[in-house]
C-alpha positions in Angstrom: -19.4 -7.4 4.5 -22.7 -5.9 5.4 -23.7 -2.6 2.9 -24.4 0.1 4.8 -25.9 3.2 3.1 -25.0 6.7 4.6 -26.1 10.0 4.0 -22.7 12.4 4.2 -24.0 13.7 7.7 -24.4 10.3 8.8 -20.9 9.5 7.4 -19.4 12.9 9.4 -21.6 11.4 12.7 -19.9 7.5 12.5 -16.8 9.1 11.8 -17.0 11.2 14.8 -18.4 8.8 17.0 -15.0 6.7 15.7 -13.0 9.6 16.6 -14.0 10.1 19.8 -14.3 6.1 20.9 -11.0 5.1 19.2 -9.0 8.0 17.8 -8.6 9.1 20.7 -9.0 12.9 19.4 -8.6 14.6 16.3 -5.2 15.9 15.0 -4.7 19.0 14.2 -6.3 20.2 10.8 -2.2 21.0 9.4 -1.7 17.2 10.7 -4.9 15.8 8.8 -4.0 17.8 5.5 -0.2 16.0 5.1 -2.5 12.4 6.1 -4.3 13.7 2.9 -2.5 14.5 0.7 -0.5 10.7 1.9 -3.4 9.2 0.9 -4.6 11.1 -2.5 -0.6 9.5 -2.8 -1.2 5.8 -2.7 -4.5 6.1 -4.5 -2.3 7.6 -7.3 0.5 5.4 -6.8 -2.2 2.6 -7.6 -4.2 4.4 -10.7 -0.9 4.5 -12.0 -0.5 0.6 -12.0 -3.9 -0.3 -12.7 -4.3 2.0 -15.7 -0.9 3.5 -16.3 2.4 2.1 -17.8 3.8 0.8 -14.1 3.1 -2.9 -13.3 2.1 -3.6 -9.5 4.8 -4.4 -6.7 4.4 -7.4 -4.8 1.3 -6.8 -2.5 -0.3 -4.4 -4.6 -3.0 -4.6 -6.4 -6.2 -3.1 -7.7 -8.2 -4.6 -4.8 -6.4 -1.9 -2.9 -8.1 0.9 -4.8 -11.3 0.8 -2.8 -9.4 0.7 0.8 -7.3 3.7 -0.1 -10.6 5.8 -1.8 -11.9 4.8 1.9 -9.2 6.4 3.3 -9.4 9.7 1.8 -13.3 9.6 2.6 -12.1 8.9 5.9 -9.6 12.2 6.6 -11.5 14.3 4.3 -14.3 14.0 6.5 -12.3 14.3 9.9 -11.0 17.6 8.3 -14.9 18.8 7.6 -15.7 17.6 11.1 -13.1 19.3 13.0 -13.8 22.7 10.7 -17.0 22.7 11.4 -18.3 22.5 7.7 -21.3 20.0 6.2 -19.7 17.6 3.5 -23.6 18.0 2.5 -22.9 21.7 2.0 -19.6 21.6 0.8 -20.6 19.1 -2.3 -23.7 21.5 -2.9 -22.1 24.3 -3.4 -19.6 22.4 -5.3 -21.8 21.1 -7.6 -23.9 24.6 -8.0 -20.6 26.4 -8.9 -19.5 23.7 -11.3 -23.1 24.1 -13.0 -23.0 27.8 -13.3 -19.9 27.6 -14.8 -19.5 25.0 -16.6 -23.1 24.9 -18.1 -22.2 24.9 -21.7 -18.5 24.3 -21.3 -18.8 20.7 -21.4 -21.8 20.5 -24.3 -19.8 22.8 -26.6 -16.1 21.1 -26.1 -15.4 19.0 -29.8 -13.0 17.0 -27.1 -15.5 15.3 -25.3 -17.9 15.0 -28.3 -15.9 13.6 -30.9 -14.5 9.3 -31.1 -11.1 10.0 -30.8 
């Protein structure tokens, strides 16, 4: 498989291009959120196996991990699309509120700084 590099605006573009070529249309943003939160299900479902105390059913396996990541790249970004919002913005503002606020947080927790 070819590597493709995107930028998040070129990721929203391919995935509207998709969409509108062979989605057909979008479903409704309610729709999209329940396909969401379906698919934050099986990634869990496989975290679980791969690093928790369940072993894998027959044809599952961690080389599922990356398909179902893709997945909720995929819908996450049909829900930005259809909303009208930049996943460039979005993770920008994300990461400026997680800086204000979190600043020292992190730094000062004996959790994260001490070996177990």
């Amino acid at each position: 498989m070819e590597k493709n590099d995107l930028t998040l605006n070129e990721l929203q573009q391919k995935v509207d291009s998709w969409i509108q070529s062979i989605g057909v249309r979008y479903f409704s943003e309610l729709t999209n959120l329940a396909i969401l939160v379906e698919e934050v299900g099986e990634l869990s479902r496989l975290m679980a196996r791969q690093y928790g105390e369940q072993s894998f059913k027959k044809g599952e396996s961690k080389e599922n991990i990356p398909g179902e990541i893709g997945d909720i790249l995929f819908v996450l970004t049909c829900l930005a699309n259809q909303m009208g919002y930049s996943l460039e913005d979005c993770i920008n503002l994300t990461i400026e509120k997680n800086t204000k606020r979190d600043k020292d947080r992190h730094k000062d927790n004996d959790k994260l700084n001490s070996k177990f």
